[in-house]
C-alpha positions, 0 to 999 in steps of 0.5 A: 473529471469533476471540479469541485472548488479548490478540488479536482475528483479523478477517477484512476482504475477503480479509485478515485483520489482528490487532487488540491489544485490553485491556492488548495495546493499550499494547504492540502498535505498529499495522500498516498496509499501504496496499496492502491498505487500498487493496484493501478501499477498492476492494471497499468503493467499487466500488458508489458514485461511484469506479466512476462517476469510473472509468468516466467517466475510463477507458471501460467496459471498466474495469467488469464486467458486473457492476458490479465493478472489472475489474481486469485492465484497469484494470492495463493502462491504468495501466500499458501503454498508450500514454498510461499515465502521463497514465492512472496520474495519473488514476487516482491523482487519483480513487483516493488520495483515498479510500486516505489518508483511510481510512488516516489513520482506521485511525492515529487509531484507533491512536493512540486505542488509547494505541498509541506508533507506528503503521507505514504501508507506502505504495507511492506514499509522496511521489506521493500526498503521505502523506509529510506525514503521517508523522514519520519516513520509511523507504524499503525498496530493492532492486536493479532486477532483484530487484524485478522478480523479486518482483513477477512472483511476488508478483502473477504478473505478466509481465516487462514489466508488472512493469518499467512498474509499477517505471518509473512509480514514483520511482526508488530513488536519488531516493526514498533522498534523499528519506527520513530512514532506508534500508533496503537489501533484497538478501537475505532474509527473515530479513536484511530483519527484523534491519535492521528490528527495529534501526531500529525500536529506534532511533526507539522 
């Protein structure tokens, strides 16, 4: 663990977050990727009943030799099978559970902390009903294409694995009606932050 100031740098699984600590904690707003919360789940849980629902639901191929989460496989029964929305459902249904409730323990701790706002980015916001939760709702959007493109490089992914994991989600048109700000993210990185940082003014 490394102190810097006001700021603690941890190490958890493969991620490291920063943690405001003393007089930071009334100033510093938290930060929570449920993508990454739900990476450190998996690596927590792979040992206990969710590797058992898993393999009950999916088949052995789902666990390693062992005893760890394949991945890969995983991926691709949730996403290209035959009958993968019936199997992302499943899926979800097994693994939300322990997602959000980790999730809402790291805002509780935030807000313990005396912290004004705590930003969650959720994926599968309204799917796995964490919408409920929230005050206020945003949703990030982009041209399909473009999203395509992100994720295949993002996680090196295939065309076609990228397109199925956009199609099982809600579509941007509907998830913009449902929302109670969008943000429209064609450009870069830099754009992306300016929309951000002025929203972000606006609620707080």
């Amino acid at each position: 663990m490394k102190r810097s100031k006001d700021f603690i740098k941890r190490k958890i699984g493969t991620q490291y977050v920063i943690v405001a600590v003393g007089a930071a904690t009334k100033k510093f707003n938290g930060m929570i990727s449920v993508n990454s919360t739900g990476s450190f789940i998996w690596d927590q849980l792979e040992q206990s009943m969710t590797m058992d629902e898993l393999v009950n639901a999916f088949g052995e191929s789902v666990m390693n030799a062992d005893g760890s989460l394949n991945r890969i496989e995983m991926r691709n029964i949730a996403f290209m099978t035959k009958n993968k929305q019936k199997n992302l459902k499943l899926l979800n249904a097994i693994t939300h559970k322990f997602v959000l409730s980790e999730t809402l323990r790291r805002i509780n701790d935030f807000k313990e902390q005396g912290l004004k706002a705590v930003i969650a980015d959720v994926p599968l916001l309204f799917e796995s009903g964490f919408d409920k939760q929230c005050d206020v709702t945003v949703a990030v959007i982009s041209d399909e294409a473009i999203r395509i493109d992100r994720i295949m490089n993002r996680d090196n992914l295939p065309y076609d694995h990228a397109k199925n994991r956009i199609k099982s989600q809600i579509s941007d048109l509907e998830l913009s009606g449902k929302v109670d700000f969008v943000i429209e993210n064609n450009g870069g990185i830099d754009e992306l932050k300016l929309k951000v940082v002025e929203l972000y003014n606006r609620l707080i």
